[in-house]
PAFILUM-903391 format. One record per residue: x, y, z of N, C-alpha, C in turn. Coordinates in steps of 0.1 Angstrom, whole numbers, plus 2048, in hexadecimal, padded with zeros to 3 digits. Each point is the difference from the previous one (the first is absolute). Example, Ala and Ser with C-alpha at 12.3 -4.5 7.8 and 13.67 -1.06 7.14 Angstrom:
# PAFILUM-903391
8847C784E7F780C80080980C800;7FC80B7F980980B8007F880B808;
***
This chain:
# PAFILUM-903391
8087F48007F880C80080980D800;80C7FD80780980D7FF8028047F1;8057F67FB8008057F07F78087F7;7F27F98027F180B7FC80280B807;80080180D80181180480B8077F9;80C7FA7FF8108087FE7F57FF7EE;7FE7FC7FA7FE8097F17F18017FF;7FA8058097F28097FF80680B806;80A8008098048108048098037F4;80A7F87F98068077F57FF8037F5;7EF7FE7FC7F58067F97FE80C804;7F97FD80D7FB80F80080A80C800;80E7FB80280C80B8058048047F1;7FE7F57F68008027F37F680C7F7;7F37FC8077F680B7FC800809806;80680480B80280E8058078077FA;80F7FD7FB8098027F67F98087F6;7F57F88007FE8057F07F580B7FD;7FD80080F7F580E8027F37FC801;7FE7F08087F77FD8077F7807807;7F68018087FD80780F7FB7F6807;8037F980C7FE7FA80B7FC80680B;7F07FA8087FC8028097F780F7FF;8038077F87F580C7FE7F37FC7FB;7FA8058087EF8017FB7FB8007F5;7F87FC7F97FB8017F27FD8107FC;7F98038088018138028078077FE;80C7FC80A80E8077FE8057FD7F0;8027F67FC8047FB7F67FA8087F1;7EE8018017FE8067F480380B803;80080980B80380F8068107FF7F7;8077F58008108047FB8007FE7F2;7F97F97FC7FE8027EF7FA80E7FB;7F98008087F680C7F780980D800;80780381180D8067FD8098017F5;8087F77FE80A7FE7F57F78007F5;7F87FC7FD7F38037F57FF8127FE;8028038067FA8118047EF8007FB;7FA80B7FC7F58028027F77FB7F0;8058087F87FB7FC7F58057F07FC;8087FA8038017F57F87F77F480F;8018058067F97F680E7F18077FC;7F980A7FD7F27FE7F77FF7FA7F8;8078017F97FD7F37F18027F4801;8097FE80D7FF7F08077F47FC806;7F980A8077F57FA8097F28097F4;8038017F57F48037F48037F17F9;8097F98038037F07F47FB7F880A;80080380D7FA7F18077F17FF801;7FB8118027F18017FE7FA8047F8;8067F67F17FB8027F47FE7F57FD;7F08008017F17F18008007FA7F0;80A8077F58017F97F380A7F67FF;80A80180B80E7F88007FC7F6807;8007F27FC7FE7F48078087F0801;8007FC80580A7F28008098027FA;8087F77F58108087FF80080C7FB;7F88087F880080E7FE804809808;7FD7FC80D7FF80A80D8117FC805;8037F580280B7FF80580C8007F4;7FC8027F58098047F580380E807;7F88067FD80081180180580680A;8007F880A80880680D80D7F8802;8077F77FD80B7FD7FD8078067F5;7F88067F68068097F680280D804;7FC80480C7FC80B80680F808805;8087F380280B80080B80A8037F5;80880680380D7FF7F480980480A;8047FF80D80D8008078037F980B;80B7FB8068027F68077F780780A;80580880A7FB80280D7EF7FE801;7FB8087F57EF8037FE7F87F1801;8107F77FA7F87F27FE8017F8809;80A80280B8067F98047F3802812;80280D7F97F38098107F37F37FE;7FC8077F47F17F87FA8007F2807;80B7F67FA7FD7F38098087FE80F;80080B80880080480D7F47FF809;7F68047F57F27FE8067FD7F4808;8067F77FD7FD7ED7FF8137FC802;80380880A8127FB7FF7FE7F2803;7FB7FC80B8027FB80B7FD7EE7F7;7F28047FB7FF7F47F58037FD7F4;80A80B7F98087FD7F88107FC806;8037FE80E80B7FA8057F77F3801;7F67FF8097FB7F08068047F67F2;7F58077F58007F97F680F7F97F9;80680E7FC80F7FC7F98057F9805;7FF7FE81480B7F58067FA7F87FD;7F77FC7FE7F97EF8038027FB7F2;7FF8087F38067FB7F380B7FD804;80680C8038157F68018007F8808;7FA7FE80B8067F78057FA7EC7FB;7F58047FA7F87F47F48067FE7F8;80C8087F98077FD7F78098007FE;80980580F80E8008018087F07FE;7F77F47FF8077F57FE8088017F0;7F08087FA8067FA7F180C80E7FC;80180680980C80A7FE80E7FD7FB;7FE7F27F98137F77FC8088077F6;80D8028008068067FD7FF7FC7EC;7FF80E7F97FA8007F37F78017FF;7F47FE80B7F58047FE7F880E7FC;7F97FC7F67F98117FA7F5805808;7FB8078037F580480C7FB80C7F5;7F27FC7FD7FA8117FD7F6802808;80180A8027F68088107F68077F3;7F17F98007F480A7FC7FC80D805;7FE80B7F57FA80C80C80980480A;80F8047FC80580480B801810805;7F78057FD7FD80F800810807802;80480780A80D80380380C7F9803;7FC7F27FE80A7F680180C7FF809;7F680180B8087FD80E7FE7EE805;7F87FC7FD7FD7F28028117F97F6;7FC8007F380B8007FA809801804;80580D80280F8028048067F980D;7F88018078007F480B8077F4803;7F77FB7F38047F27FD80F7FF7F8;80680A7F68097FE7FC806806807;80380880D80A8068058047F180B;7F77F88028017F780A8087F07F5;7F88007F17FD7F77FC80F8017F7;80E8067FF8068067F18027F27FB;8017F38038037F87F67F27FB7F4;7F58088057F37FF7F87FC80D7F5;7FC7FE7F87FB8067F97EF809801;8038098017EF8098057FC8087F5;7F78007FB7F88077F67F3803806;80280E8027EE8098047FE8047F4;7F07FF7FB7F38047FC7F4806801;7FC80D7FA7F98068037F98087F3;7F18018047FD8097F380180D802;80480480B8028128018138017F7;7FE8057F680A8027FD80780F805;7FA80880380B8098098097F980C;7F77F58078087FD80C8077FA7F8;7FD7F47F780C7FB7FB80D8097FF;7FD80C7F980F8047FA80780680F;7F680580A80680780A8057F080D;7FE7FB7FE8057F180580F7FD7F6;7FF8007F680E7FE7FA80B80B801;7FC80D80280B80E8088037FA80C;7F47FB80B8097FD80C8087F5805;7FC7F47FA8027F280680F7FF7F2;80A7FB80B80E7FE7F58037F07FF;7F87F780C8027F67FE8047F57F3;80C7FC8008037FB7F57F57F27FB;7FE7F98087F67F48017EB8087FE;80080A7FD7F78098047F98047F3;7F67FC7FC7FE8097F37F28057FB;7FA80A7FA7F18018027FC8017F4;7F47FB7FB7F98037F27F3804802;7FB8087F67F18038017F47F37F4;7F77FF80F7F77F87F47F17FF80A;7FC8057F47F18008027FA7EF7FC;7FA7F98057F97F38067F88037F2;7F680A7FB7FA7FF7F28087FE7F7;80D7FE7FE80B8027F680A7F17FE;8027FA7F880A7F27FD80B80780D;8097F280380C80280C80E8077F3;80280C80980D8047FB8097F77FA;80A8027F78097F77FF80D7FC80C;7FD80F80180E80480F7F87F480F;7F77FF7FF7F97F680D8037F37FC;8097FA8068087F27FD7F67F5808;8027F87FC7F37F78098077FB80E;7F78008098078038107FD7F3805;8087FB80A7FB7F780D7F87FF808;7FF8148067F77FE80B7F880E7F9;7F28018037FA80A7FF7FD80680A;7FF80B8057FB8078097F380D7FE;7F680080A7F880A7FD7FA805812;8028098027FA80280C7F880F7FD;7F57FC8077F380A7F880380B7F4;8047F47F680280C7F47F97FF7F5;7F47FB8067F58007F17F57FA808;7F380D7FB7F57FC8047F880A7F5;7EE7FD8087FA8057F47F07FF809;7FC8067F77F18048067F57F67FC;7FA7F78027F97F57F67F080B804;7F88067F17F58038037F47FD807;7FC80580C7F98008067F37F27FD;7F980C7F37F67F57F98027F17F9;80E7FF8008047F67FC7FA7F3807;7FD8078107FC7F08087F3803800;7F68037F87F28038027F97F2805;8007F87F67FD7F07FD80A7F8809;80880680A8097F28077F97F6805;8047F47FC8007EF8068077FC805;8017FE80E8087FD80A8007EE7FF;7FB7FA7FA8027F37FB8077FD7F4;8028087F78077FC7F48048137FC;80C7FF80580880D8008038047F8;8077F57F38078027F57F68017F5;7F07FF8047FA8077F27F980C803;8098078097F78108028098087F6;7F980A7FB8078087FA80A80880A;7FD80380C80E80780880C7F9800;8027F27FF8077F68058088037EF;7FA8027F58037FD7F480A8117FD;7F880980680881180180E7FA806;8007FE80E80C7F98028067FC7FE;7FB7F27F880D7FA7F88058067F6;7FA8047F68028057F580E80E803;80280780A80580C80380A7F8806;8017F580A80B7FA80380C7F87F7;7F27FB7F88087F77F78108067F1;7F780B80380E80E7F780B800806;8057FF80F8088018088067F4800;7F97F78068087EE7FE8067FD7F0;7F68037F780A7FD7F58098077FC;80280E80280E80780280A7F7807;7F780080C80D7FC80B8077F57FB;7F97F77FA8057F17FB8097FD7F6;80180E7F88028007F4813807804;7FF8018118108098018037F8812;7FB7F17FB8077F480E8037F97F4;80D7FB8068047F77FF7F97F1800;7FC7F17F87F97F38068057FD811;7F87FE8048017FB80B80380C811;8018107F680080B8087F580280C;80280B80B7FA7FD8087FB80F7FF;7F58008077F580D7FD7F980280F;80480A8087FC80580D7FB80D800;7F48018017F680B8017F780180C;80180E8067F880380C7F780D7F5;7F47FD8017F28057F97F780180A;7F680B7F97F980280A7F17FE7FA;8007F38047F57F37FC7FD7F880B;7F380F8027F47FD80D7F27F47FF;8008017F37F47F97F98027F77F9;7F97F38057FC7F17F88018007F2;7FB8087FC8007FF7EE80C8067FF;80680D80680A8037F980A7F6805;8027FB80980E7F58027FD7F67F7;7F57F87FC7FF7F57F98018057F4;7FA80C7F68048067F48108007FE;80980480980E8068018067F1800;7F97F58058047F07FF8047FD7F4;7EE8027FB8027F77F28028087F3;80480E8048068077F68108017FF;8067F980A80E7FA8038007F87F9;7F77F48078027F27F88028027ED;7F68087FD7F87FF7F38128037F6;80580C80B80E8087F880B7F9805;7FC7F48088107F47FE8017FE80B;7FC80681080080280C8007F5807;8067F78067FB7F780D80080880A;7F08028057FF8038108047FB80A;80A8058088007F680C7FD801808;7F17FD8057F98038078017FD80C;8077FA80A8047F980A80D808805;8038087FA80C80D8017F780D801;7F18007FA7F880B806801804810;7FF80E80280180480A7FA810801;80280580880081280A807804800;8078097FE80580980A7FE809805;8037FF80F7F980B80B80880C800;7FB80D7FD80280A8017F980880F;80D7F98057F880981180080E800;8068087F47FC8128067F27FE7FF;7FA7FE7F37F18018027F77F4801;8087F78067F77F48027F67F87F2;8097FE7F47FA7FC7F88077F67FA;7FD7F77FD8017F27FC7FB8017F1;8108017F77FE7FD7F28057F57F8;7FA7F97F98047EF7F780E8017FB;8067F880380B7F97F58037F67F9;7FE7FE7F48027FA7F880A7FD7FA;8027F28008077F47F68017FA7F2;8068037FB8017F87EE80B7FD7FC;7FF7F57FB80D7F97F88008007EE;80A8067FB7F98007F18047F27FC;7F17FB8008017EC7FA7F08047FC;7F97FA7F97F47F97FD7FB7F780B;7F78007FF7F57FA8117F27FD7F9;7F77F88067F08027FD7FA809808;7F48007F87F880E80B7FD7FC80B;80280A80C7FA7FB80C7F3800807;7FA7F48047F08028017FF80A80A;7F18037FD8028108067FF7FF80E;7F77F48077FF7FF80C80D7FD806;80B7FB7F980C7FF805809810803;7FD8097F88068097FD7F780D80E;7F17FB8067FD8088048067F7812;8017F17FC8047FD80E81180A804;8058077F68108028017FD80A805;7F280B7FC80980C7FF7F480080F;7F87FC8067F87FD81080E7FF808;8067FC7FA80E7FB80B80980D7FE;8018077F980A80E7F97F780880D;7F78027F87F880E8087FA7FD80E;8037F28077FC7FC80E80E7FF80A;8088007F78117FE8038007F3809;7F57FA7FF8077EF8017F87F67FD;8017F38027F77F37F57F67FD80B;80280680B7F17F680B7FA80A7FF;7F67FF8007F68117FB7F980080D;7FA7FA8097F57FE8077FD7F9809;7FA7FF80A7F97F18077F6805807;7F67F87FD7EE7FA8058007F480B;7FA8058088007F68097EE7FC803;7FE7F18067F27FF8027F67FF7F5;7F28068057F47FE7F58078057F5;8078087FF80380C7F280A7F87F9;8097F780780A7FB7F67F67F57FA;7F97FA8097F87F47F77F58047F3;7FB80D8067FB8017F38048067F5;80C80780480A8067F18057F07FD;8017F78098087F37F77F27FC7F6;7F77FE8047F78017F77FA7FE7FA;80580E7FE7F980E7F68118007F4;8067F980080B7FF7FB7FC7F97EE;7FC8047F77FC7F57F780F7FF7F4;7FE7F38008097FA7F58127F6807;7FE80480A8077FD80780E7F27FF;8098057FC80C7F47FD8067FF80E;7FE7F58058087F78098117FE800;8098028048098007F98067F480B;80180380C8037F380C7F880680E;7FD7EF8087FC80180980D7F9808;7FC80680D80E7FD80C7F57F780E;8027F98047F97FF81180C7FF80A;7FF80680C8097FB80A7FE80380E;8007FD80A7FC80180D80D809808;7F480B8068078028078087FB80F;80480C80A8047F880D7F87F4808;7F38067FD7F57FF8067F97F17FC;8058007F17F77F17FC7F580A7F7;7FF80C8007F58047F58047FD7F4;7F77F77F68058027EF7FD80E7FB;80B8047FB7FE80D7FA8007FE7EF;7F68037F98028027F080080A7F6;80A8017F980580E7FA8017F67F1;7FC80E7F77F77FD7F28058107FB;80B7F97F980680D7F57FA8007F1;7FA80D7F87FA7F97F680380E7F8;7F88057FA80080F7F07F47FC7FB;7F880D8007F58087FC80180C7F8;7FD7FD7F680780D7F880F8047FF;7FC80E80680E80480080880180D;7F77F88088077FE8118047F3800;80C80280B7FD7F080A7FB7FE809;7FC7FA80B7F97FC80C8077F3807;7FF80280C8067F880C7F67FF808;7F87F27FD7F28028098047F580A;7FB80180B8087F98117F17FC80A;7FF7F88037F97FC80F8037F2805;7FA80680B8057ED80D7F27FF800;7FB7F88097F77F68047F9805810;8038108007F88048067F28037FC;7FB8077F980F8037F480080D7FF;80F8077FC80080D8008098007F4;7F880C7FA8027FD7F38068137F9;80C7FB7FA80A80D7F98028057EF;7FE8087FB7FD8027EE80E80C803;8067F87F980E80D7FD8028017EE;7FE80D7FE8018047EF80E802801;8027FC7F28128007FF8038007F1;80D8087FE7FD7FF7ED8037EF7FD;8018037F07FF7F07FC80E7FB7FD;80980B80580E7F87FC8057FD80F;7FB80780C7FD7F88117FC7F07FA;7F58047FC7FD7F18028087F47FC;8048037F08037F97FD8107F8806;80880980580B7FE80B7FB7FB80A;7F47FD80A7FE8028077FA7EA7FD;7FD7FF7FB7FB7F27FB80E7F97FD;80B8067FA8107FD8008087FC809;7F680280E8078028117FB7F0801;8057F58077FD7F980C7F17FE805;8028108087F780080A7FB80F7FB;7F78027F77FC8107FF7FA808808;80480C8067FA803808805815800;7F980780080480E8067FE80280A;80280E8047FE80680D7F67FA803;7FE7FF80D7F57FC80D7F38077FE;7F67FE7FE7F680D7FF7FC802811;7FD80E7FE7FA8018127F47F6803;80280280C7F27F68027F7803806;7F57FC7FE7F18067FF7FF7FD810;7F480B8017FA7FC8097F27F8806;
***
């Protein structure tokens, strides 16, 4: 653990460097842009954000184009320091295995390209290529950064891969692409079959521009680490099978959070391998991401009348193993691991009988039938 702390502090000492702001108030922070903004150009900044014609990437085009100097840009994502450190550490440290010496690393979206530089000030036997569609930062990123292992190109994701973007080992993206999916898009949502709503299909379609870029500048068998900010069932499972569709293996069992304790928010990270895969069934893909956005695989536990009648109320129900064993006492105790949809279940009683329903995802389960003796945590006990 000393090592994670020693290079999450030599991030952030890195981003101070570079004209970070730590620990200031989000108030203070726009109060210091609008400053260095002076007056007229901090109106036209706050006339671009409350302009109701600019929407999904339109809107975040326009204010990323807005910025044309380090500090101004550097302030901007000051707003959110604290989770653009959480974030960047938890990529490097997910990817620092594949950091082997010759390794090419391109960082997506690296706005001012402090993540980047990072990595090659730490990494020089690797190769680092940052990417970005703001082509001012690009060129003002290649004035500052001398690193010889270091190099930046401009490329907009609507556009074929530069030729100068060599195909990489590891990808990197920490919140550097997102998008607004329209509103009315989910008018008609079906929470039973997700992938034929038209929102689900907005989604993919807007994701799917980005994975086949990306695909088209990894290396076979490259590795693809992205922290996104994919709150919503359709959009994680759109962002799935719009990976898969552009060459992606998900690896979904590498899904995760990262906690950003300034503001207490829990954002997805995502896994891909550039190989070919089959599509993932959706109930599988919604048992991953219950476990992402619950931050762990036992979701629950029912005890009494309530567990017996959610067991059920459980229809379709796969068995996967049953266990019996006595306790100290001489009670038979029987535990019955099984998947319902997109869950799994650990259903438990003795011969009192007192009876336990624990929800759990379906990749719990399936480990959990792999055991001996299956069993999780204890549920409390009723009264």
């Amino acid at each position: 653990m000393a090592d994670l702390a020693t290079s999450k502090f030599a991030l952030r000492q890195h981003l101070l460097h570079l004209g970070f702001v730590f620990g200031a108030p989000r108030e203070i922070v726009t109060e210091r842009l609008n400053r260095y903004l002076g007056p007229e150009k901090a109106k036209a900044y706050a006339d671009l954000l409350a302009d109701t014609r600019l929407t999904g990437n339109d809107r975040g085009n326009a204010v990323y184009d807005f910025f044309d100097d380090l500090t101004s840009a550097n302030l901007l994502r000051s707003l959110s320091t604290v989770v653009t450190l959480d974030t960047c550490h938890f990529v490097y440290e997910k990817a620092s295995a594949r950091f082997t010496t010759g390794a090419r690393i391109l960082e997506l979206a690296c706005w001012t390209g402090g993540f980047s530089s990072f990595i090659a000030e730490h990494r020089p036997d690797c190769a680092v290529t940052e990417v970005d569609r703001a082509s001012r930062m690009i060129g003002i990123c290649k004035q500052l950064y001398c690193a010889a292992n270091l190099t930046f190109v401009q490329w907009d994701y609507c556009r074929k891969k530069p030729a100068t973007v060599l195909p990489a080992d590891v990808l990197l993206c920490s919140l550097g692409t997102n998008y607004d999916c329209p509103r009315e898009a989910y008018a008609t949502f079906d929470s039973m079959a997700v992938r034929s709503t038209s929102g689900y299909r907005c989604e993919k379609n807007e994701a799917w521009r980005c994975f086949k870029r990306w695909r088209q500048a990894a290396k076979p068998g490259a590795a693809l680490f992205a922290v996104l900010r994919v709150v919503t069932f359709p959009r994680f499972v759109a962002f799935i099978d719009a990976a898969q569709e552009a060459g992606w293996k998900p690896l979904l069992d590498e899904c995760t959070a990262v906690e950003c304790a300034g503001n207490k928010e829990y954002i997805p990270f995502l896994a891909f391998r550039a190989e070919r895969t089959n599509v993932v069934d959706e109930d599988m893909a919604l048992s991953h991401f219950i476990s992402v956005m619950n931050r762990t695989d036992q979701l629950g536990t029912v005890s009494g009348p309530a567990a017996m009648g959610m067991y059920r109320s459980l229809a379709n129900r796969q068995v996967l193993a049953k266990n019996e064993t006595r306790d100290n006492t001489g009670v038979l105790i029987v535990e019955e691991v099984g998947m319902c949809g997109s869950l799994g279940y650990l259903y438990r009683h003795d011969t009192f009988p007192r009876v336990d329903l624990t929800l759990l995802s379906r990749s719990l389960a399936e480990n959990l039938v792999n055991r001996a003796a299956p069993r999780v945590a204890e549920p409390a006990a009723t009264q």
